[in-house]
N, C-alpha and C positions, 0 to 999 in steps of 0.2 A: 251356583245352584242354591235356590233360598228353601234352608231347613223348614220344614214342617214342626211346629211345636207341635207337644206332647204334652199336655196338662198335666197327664197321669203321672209321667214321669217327676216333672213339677211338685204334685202333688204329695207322689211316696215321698219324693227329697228332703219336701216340708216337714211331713211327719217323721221321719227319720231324726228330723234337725231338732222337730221338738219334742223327741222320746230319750236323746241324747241329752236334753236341757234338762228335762224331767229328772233322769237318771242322775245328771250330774250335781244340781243344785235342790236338794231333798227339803221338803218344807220344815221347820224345825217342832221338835216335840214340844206339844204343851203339857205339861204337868199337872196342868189346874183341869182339862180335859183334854177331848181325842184331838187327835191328829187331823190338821183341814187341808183338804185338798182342794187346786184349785183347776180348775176342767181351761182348757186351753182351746180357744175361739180360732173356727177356722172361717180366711177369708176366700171371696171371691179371687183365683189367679192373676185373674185381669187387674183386678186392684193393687195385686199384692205388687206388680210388674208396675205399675203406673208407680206408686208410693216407691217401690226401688229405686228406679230413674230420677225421679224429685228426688229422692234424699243422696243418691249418688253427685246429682248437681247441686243440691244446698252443701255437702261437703266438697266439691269442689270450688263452691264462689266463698265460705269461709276460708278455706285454705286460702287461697290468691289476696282474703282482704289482708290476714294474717301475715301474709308473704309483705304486702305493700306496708303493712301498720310498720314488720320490722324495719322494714329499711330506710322509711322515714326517720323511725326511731334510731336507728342507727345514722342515719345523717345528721338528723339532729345533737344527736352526740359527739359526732366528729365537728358539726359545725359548733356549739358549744365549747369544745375542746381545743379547735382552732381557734375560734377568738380570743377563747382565756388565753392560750400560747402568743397570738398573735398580741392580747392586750398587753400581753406579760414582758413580750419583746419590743413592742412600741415604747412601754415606760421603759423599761431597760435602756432604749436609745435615748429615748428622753433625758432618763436620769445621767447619759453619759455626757450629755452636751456640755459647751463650753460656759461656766459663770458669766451669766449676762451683768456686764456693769456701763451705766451708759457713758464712761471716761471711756471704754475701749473705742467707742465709735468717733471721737474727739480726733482728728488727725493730728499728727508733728506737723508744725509749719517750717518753710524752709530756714535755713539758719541766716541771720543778715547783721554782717559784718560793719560798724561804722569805725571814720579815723576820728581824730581827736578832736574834730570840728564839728562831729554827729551827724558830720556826710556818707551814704552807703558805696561802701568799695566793692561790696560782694555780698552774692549769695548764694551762698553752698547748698548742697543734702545731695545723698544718691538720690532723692526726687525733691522737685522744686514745686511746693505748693504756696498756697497763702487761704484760708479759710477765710468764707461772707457768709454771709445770713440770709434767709428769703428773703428778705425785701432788696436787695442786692440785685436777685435774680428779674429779668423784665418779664414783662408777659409772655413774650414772645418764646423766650427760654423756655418756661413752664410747658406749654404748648405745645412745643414741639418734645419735649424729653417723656411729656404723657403721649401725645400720638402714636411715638413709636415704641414704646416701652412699657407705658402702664396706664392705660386709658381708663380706666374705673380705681385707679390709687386713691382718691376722695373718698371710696363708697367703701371697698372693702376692709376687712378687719385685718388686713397683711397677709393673708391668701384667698388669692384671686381662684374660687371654684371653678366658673365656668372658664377661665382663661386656663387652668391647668388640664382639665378635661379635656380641652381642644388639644393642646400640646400633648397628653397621652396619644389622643386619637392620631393626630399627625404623626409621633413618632410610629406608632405599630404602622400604619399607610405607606411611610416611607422605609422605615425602620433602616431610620440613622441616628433617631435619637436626637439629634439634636435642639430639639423645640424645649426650653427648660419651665416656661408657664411661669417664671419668677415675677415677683412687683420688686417695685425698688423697696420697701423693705426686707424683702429675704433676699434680694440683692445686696444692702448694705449690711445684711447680718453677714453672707457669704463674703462679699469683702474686707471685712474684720476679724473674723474668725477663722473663714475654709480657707481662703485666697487673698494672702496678705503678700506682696510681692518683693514690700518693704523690709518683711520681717521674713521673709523664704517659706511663709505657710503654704502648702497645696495639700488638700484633702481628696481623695480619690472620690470619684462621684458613685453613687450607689444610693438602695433606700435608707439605712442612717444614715449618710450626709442630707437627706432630702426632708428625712424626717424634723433633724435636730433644725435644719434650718427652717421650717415650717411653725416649729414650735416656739426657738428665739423669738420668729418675727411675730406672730401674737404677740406675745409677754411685750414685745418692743413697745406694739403698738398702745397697748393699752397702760404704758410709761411714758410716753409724749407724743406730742400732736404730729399731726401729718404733716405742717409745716415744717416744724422741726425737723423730721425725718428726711424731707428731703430736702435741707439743707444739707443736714450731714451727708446722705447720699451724693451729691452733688459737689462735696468739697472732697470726696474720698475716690471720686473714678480717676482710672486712669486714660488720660487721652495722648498715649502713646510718648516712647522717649523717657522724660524724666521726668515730664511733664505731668503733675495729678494736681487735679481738683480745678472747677472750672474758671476762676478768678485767673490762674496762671495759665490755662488754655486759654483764654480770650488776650491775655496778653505777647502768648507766642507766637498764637497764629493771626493777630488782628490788629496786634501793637492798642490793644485800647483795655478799657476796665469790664469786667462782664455785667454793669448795667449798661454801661452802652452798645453793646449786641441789639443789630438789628435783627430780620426775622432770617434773612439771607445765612447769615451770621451766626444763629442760635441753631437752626438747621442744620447746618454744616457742624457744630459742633454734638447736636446732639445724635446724629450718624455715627460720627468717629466711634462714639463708646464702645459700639458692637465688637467689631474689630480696629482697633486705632491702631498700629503702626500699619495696619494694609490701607486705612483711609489716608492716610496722612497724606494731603496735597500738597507737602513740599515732596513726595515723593509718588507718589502716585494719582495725579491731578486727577485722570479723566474718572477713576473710582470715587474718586472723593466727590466730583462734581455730582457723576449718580447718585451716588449713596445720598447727598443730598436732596435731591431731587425727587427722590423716595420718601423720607423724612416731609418733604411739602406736600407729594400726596398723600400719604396720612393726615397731614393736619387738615387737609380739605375734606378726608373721606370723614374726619370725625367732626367736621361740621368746626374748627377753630379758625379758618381762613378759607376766602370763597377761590373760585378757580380761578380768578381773574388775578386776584394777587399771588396766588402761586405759580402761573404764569409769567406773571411779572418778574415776582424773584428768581425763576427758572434762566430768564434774558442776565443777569447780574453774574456774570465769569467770578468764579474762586480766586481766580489767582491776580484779579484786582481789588481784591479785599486783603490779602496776606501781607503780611510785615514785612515779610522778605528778611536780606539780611540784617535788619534793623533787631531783629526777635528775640528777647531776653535769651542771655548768657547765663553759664552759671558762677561763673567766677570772671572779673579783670586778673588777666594772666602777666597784666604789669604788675601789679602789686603781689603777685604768685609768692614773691619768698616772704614777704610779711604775711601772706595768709597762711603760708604753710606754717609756721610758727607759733600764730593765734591757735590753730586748728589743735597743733600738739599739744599748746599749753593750758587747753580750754579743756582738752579729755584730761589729761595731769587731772587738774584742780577740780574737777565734775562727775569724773568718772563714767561720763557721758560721750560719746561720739555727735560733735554738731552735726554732722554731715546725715547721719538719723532722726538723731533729735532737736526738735527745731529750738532755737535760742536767740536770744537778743544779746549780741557783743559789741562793748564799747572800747574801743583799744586807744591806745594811746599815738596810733602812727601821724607824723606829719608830714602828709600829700608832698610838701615841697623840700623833704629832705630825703624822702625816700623816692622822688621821682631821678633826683641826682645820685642819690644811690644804683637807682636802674640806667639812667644812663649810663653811667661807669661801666660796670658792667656787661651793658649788650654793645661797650664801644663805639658809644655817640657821646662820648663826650671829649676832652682833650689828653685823656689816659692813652698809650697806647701801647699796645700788648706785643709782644716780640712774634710771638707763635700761636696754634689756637692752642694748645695745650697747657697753657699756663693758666693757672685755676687764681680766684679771688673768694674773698669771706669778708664781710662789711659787718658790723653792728653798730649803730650807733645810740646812745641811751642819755639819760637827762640823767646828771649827775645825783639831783637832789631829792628823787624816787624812785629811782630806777625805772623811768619807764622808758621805753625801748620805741624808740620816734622812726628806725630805719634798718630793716634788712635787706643783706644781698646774699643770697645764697648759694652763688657764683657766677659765674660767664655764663651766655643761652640761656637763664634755667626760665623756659619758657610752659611748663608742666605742671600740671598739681600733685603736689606730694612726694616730688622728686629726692634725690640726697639733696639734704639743706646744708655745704659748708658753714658756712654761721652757727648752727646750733649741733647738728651731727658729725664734723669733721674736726677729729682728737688731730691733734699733730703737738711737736714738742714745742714749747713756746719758746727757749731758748732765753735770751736774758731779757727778754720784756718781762720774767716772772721777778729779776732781782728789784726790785723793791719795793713789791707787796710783802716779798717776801724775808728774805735777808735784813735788808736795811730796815723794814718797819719793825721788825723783832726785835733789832740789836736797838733802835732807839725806845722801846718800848720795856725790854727786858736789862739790857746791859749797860742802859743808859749813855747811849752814846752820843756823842757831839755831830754839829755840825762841821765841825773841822778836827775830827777825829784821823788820825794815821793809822793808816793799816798796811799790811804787808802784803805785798806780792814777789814771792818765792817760788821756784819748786817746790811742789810736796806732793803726796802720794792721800789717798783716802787712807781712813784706819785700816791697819789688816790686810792693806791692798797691795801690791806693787804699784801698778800702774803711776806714772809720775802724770800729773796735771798741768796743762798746758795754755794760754789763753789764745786766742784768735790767732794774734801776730806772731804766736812762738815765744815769743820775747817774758822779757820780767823785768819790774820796773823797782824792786825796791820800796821802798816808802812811798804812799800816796797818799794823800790827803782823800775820805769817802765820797766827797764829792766830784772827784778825779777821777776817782776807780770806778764809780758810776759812770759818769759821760766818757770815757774812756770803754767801758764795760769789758771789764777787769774779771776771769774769772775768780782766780787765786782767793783776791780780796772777799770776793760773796760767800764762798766754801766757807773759807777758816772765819769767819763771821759767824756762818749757821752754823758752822761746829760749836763757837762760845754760846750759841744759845742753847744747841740741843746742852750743852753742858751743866747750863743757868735751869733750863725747863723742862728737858727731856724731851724726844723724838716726837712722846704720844701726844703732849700737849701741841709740836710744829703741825704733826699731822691732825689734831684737832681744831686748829687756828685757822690751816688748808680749807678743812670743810667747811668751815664755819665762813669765809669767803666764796665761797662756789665750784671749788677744787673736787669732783665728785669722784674721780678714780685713784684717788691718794687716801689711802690706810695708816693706820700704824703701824700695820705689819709690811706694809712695801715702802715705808718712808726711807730715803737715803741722802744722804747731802748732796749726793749730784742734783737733788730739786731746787737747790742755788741756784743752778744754770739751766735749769728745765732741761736735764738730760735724763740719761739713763732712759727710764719705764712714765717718766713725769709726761702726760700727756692731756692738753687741755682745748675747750673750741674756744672762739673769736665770743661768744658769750660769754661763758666765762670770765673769758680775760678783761673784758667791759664791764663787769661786775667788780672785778676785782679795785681794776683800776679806779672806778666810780668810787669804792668806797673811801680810797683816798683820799680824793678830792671832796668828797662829802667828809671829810673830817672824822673818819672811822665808824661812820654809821653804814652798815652793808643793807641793800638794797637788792634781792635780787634781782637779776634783769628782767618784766613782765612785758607782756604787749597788749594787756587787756587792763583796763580799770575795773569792770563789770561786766559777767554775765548775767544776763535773766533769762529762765527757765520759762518754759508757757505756763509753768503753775503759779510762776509769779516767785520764786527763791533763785536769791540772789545768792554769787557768787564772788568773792574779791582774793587780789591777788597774796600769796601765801610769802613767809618767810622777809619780813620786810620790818624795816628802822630797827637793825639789831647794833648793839654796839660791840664792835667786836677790836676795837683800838682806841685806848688812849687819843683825843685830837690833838694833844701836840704832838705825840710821835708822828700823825696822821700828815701835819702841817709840815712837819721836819721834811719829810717823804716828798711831800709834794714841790717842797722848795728845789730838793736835789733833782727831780723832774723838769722844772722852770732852768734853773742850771745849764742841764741839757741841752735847753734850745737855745738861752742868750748866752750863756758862759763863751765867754773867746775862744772862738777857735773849735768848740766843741762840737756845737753845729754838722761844721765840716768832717767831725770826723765820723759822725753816726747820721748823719744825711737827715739831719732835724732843723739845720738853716733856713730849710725852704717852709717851715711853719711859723716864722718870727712875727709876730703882731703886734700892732701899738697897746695893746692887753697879752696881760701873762697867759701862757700857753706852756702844759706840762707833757711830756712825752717820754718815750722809753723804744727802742727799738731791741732785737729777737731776731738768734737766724740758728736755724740749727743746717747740718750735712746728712749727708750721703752716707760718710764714714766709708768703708770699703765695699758696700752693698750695690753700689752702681757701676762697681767696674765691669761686671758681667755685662753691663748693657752700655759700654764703650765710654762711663760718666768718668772725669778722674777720681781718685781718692781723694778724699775731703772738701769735694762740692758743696756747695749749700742748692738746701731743695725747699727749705720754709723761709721766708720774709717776711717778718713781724714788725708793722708800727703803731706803737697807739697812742692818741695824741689828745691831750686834756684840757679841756677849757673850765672856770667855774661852774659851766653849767651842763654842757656837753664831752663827755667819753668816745673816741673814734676811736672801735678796734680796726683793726688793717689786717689780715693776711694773704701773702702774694705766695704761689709755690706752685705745686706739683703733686697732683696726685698719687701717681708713679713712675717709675724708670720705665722708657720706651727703650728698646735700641736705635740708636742712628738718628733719632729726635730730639737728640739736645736738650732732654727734662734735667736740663741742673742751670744755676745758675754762672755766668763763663762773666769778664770781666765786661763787654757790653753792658748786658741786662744790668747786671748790680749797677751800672751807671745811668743807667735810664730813672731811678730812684720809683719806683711805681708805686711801695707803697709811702712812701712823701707824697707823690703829686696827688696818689688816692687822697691820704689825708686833708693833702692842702683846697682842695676839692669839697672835700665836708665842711671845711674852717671856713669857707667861702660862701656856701651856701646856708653856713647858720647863722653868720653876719647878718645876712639878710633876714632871718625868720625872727632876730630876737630885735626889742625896740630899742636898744642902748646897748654898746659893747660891753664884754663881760671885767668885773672888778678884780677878778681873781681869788685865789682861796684867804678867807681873813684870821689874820693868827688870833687862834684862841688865848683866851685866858693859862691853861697851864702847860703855856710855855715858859721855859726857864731861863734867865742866862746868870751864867756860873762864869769864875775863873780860878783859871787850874793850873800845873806846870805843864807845860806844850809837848807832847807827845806820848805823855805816859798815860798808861792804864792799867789800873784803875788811876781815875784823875787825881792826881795831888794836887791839896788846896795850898792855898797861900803861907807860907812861914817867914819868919822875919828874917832867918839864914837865908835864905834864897833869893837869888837876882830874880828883883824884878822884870830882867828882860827876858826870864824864860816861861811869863804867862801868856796866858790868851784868853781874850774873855768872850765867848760863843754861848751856842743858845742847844738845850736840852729840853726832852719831857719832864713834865714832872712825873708821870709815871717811871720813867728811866733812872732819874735821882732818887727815887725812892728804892728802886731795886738795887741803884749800883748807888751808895752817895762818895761825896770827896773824901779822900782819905790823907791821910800824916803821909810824912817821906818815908817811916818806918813801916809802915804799915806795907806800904808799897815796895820796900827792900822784902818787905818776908813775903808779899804776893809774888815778887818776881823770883823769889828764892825756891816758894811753892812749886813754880809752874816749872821750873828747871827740873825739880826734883822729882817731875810725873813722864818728864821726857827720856827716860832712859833708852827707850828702845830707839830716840830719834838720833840722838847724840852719835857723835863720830868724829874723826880726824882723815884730813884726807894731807898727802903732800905730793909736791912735782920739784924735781931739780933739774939746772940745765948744765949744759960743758962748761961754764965757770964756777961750778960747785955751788951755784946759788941755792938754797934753800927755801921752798916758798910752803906755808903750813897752813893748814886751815881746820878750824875748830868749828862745829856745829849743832844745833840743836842743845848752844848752850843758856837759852834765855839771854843772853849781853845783849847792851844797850849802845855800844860803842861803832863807832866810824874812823875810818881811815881816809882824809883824803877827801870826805864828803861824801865819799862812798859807801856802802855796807856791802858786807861778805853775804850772801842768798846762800850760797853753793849747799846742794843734796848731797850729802853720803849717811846712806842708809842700811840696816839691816837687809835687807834688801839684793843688796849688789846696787842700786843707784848710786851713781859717781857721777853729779854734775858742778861744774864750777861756774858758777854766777853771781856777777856783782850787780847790785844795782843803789838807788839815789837813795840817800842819808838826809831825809830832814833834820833832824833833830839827835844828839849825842848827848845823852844820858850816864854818860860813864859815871859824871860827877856826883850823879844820885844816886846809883847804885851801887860804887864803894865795894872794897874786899877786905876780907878778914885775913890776916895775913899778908897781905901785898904781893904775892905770890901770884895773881892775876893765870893766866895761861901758861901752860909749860910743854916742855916736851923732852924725848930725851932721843937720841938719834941712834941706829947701829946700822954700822957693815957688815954684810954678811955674819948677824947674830954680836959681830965684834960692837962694843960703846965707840962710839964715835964724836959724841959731843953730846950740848944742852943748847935748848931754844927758850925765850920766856917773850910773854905780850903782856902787854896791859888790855888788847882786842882780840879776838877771836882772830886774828889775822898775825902771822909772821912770815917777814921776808928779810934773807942775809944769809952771810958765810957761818958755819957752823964749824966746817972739817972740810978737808977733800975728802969727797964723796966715792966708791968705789966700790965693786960687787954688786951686790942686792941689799940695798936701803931699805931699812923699817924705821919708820917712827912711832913713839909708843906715848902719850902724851893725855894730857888732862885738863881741868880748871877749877879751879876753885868759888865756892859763889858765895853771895855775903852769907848765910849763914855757916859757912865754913864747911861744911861739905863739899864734895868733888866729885870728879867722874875719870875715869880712864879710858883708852881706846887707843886699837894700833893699826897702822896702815900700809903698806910696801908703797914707798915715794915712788912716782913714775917720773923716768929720765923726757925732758922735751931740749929741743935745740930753740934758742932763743937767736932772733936776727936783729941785729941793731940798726 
């Protein structure tokens, strides 16, 4: 029901309102006069109702502009506030990017291996690239790699707006995302930086990855030309495998160069890039053909080829364009153990990984020595091998720089990076180390002859028990060094290295070691068992090639190398390290080398260290090495004291063959030891004789052999003593010798007087206290047999010498053996009192013994009870020794 206005009512309200205003706000007093009143206008209602309404709706449409001004205002300030934030966090990405330098975009190329002839044997890397330039690239390339990837790269500044805008819109459309809007260069910043596969980079994808690469690739751009860019681009993709950069794409999958990519050809590669191992038409033919075929429409849709030629190429099958198995390798797996070699000694000396970083290596290998080295090995050649488990280690190296012409790094090794016997495989060398070692010392230090006598005894190390033994058990007495060498005598190398540690001390032996190539020998684990390469002495088939080379090179060490040179892509060269050191006197060097040559033509000697089968119309030096099992293989059914290493190394003037034949380890029930067959099969002879053969051929005239240096000596001395005594006019002529020394050796050791040498031999009696002893045996005719020991005498019975061990110890061994030479006459007694003894029965005296030798045999007493003899000797400087021993009864058969 619509109210009736009431004006009246209206009206009182008005006045009410304004008697109330009246009342409330009083007009203020003037001072200066009255009080003014202001009379208050009354309107028409109707008006007053109109003018209501209008100002109720002016305040309503100010309110609402009010309302909208804020909230502008307010957006504007967040929009404001967001961009600063937004700007603050874009530089913040910005500022985190990677240091743009344009060597980062520079790829490693693959590493490429040459032999000594500057032919390629290989080419290594976890990926196999080779970098070209644009003009490299054919048209056709360009063409298609813009088609499907970056069809306005000419125009834009390195980000493609409109091409990224579509890729936004696609991915929200789809929303997979996957559409990335990249040009190839924020492709080539992401493959340098975010996604480097080579170097294991991945950068998770997000807006700073998008940002930073957005931003690189300006800067890129406005640092070189577009050409440039996409070369680098183009030399840095990967197109699947190991395979990066398109020069070695067109050669793996085309067998050709990537300018001659036809269009067919450039298609098919420039497809792959998207996804290359899922294109790869040696693996996925019918994708790859697609995908190509995609790639040609694009180049028509963008107006680079008409349909009729994409058509054409469409008829042209993939898989009569591909190399097949024709298609770049990454390595010849013949030459595998020379490359694994290179490869270790190229990081040694670079500190570089080839197989990363690409390089230029020039090695020293020779094709035709190291082909016969593989053959041996994979058993095509006339070697042959008992079992498959019998292992090989081959080195072979140029005497006169060391450089290493041939690896074998064992049977099979048909792998990259495998164990390399040759250079990783320690084993004991056994006596191929006596005389690098021993013998070039003792002529170097002690100055010893070529026809030097030494002894082989029983004896014990210092401090040790254990009694020393050689190969055959046996003890030969006196030998001549060059006897006890081709013989390989342990006795004789021991008590040699002992007079040197004595002359030099241990640390200098073990400094001399390293100084040779010996890299696990200390001073602090040095022991005279390294005479015989026992003990803890463990060395590889390099090594010992080294060793032996410096011999022959006349004491200049060479380590063994397999590279002349590497070069770096920046252009720094690298050369082989540790090289023309002199580390021996050359005639000791020569001395060495002689008693090697010995070896193989000496009579008879051949035969007995399986070195006859090396004899040539040219001198040939050699040493053979066998170490055992020792008790370690009986657990696995081997006998005690098998041999498990076969060491020969065999020297020419110009060339070093190391040899090692063995065993890895003890099998059960497999026979890993060597039984008297095998050792008869001679393997490493025929090895060696196999290398001797094949570098007849490689060299242009046979080798002359090592040439005796200038200081070499020859001296003459009295025959068998040491220190050498020189010539006196009392002395029979017929007891010199006149032979050849170092001059280093005479100057350490020089000739001395007879006296001199009565009080050295007086000396050395008088250090022997603890060796000294008397041992005796009687039989059922009371015979009395005495023996006196460890007393320095020079004397012979019979042409025999007394050996025999009785030591503190408890060692009681009796052994004679061969008397070159009897010195009695020179070493003289003070007193004439010579040897004595004095005999008792059961504690009762029982009689007197006397010798002018270390040796007494005859009636004394009847013998009876428990015999002791109690006895002595006297030496030229008139002192003596004593010692007692209970005689053991034997039965003697006539």
């Amino acid at each position: 029901m619509t109210r009736k206005i009431d004006y009246r009512e209206i009206k009182e309200q008005m006045d009410s309102e304004n008697a109330h205003a009246v009342n409330k706000k009083k007009p203020p007093v003037d001072s200066d006069g009255p009080t003014k009143i202001y009379s208050v206008i009354h309107e028409d209602p109707h008006e007053t109702l109109e003018k209501e309404k209008k100002r109720k709706k002016q305040v309503r449409k100010h309110r609402g502009f009010a309302v909208v001004t804020a909230l502008l205002m307010v957006m504007l300030i967040v929009m404001i506030t967001i961009g600063a934030i937004g700007s603050a966090v874009a530089w913040q990405m910005v500022e985190n990017s990677p240091e743009l330098k344009l060597t980062d975009f520079v790829n490693e190329e693959s590493t490429i291996i040459y032999d000594n002839d500057g032919n390629t044997i290989a080419e290594v890397g976890v990926y196999l690239r080779e970098n070209i330039t644009y003009a490299s690239c054919p048209e056709s390339l360009v063409d298609a790699f813009l088609s499907i990837e970056d069809s306005r790269f000419f125009t834009h500044f390195g980000f493609d707006i409109p091409r990224f805008t579509k890729a936004i819109l696609e991915n929200l459309k789809s929303r997979d995302f996957s559409q990335g809007g990249s040009t190839f260069t924020m492709q080539l910043v992401k493959n340098t930086y975010f996604q480097n596969d080579e170097a294991g980079i991945q950068v998770a994808r997000g807006i700073p990855y998008k940002v930073q690469q957005i931003y690189l690739a300006i800067k890129l751009e406005q640092l070189i030309g577009k050409k440039e860019i996409f070369q680098l681009y183009m030399n840095k993709l990967n197109f699947g495998g190991h395979v990066r950069g398109v020069q070695k794409a067109a050669l793996y999958y085309f067998g050709k160069n990537c300018n001659e990519l036809n269009l067919t050809e450039s298609a098919m590669l420039a497809g792959l890039v998207n996804l290359p191992n899922g294109y790869n038409p040696y693996y996925y033919l019918d994708s790859a053909t697609k995908r190509r075929n995609d790639v040609l429409d694009m180049m028509v849709y963008h107006g680079y080829i008409t349909e009729e030629e994409a058509a054409l190429a469409k008829t042209i099958k993939v898989e009569d364009q591909l190399a097949g198995e024709t298609r770049v390798a990454s390595v010849d797996a013949r030459n595998q153990s020379y490359i694994d070699t290179v490869l270790d000694e190229v990081m040694k000396l670079t500190g570089k990984d080839p197989t990363v970083t690409g390089m230029q290596i020039y090695t020293c290998m020779n094709q035709t020595i190291q082909d016969q080295v593989e053959a041996i090995q994979n058993s095509e050649s006339t070697v042959v091998f008992p079992d498959d488990l019998m292992q090989t280690a081959i080195m072979v190296i140029d005497n006169t720089n060391g450089e290493v012409v041939g690896v074998g790094g064992g049977r099979n090794y048909d792998g990259g990076r495998l164990f390399n016997r040759a250079t990783m495989g320690f084993k004991q060398p056994g006596s191929s180390v006596k005389p690098v070692l021993s013998y070039a010392l003792a002529f170097e230090y002690l100055g010893y002859s070529m026809n030097e006598v030494l002894m082989d005894r029983p004896i014990t190390y210092p401090h040790e028990k254990r009694v020393l033994v050689n190969a055959t058990g046996n003890y030969r007495g006196d030998i001549e060094i060059k006897d006890a060498l081709a013989y390989s005598l342990n006795i004789p190398a021991i008590l040699t290295l002992g007079k040197v540690q004595d002359a030099i001390g241990g640390d200098r032996i073990a400094s001399y070691m390293n100084a040779i190539g010996y890299t696990r020998v200390t001073a602090e684990n040095f022991h005279l068992s390294f005479a015989i390469g026992g003990t803890w002495f463990e060395t590889t088939v390099k090594e010992m090639a080294g060793a032996h080379g410096m011999i022959i090179n006349r004491g200049i060490y060479n380590e063994p190398h397999t590279i002349r040179k590497a070069v770096l892509s920046d252009g720094f060269e690298y050369y082989p390290e540790n090289q023309n050191r002199k580390v021996l006197s050359s005639g000791s060097a020569y001395l060495v080398s002689q008693l090697m040559k010995n070896n193989v033509d000496g009579y008879g000697y051949g035969n007995v260290n399986w070195m006859q089968v090396l004899r040539r119309d040219y001198p040939v030096y050699a040493k053979t090495g066998t170490s055992d099992w020792g008790s370690d293989g009986i657990q696995y059914g081997i006998p005690s004291g098998a041999m498990k290493d076969k060491w020969m190394i065999s020297s020419t003037s110009r060339y070093t063959n190391a040899v090692w034949v063995g065993y890895d380890m003890a099998i059960a029930g497999q026979g890993t030891y060597f039984n008297d067959y095998k050792q008869n099969l001679n393997i490493p002879g025929q090895i060696n004789k196999l290398l001797l053969d094949i570098e007849d051929t490689v060299l242009t005239s046979p080798p002359m052999g090592v040439e005796e240096p200038e200081d070499v000596e020859t001296v003459t001395y009295v025959y068998g003593t040491y220190p050498h005594v020189r010539p006196e006019d009392w002395i029979d002529g017929g007891s010199y010798i006149t032979t050849q020394v170092s001059k280093a050796g005479l100057e350490a050791q020089p000739l001395v007087s007879s006296q001199e040498y009565r009080e050295y031999v007086a000396n050395e009696a008088a250090k022997s206290d603890s060796s000294f002893g008397i041992s005796a045996t009687y039989d059922q005719y009371n015979t009395l047999r005495i023996t006196w020991s460890g007393t320095g005498d020079s004397f012979c019975t019979g042409g025999s010498r007394n050996i025999s061990l009785h030591d503190q110890w408890g060692n009681d061994i009796e052994a004679w053996g061969a008397c070159l030479v009897d010195l009695g006459w020179l070493v003289g007694y003070s007193g004439g009192s010579g040897y004595w003894a004095t005999v008792y029965c059961d504690d009762g005296y029982a009689g007197e013994a006397y010798s002018e030798t270390n040796y007494f045999e005859g009636w004394v007493a009847d013998l009876w009870g428990n015999v002791k003899v109690c006895g002595g000797y006297t030496a030229a400087d008139g002192s003596y020794k004593n010692a007692c021993a209970v005689a053991r009864p034997i039965t003697v058969d006539w």
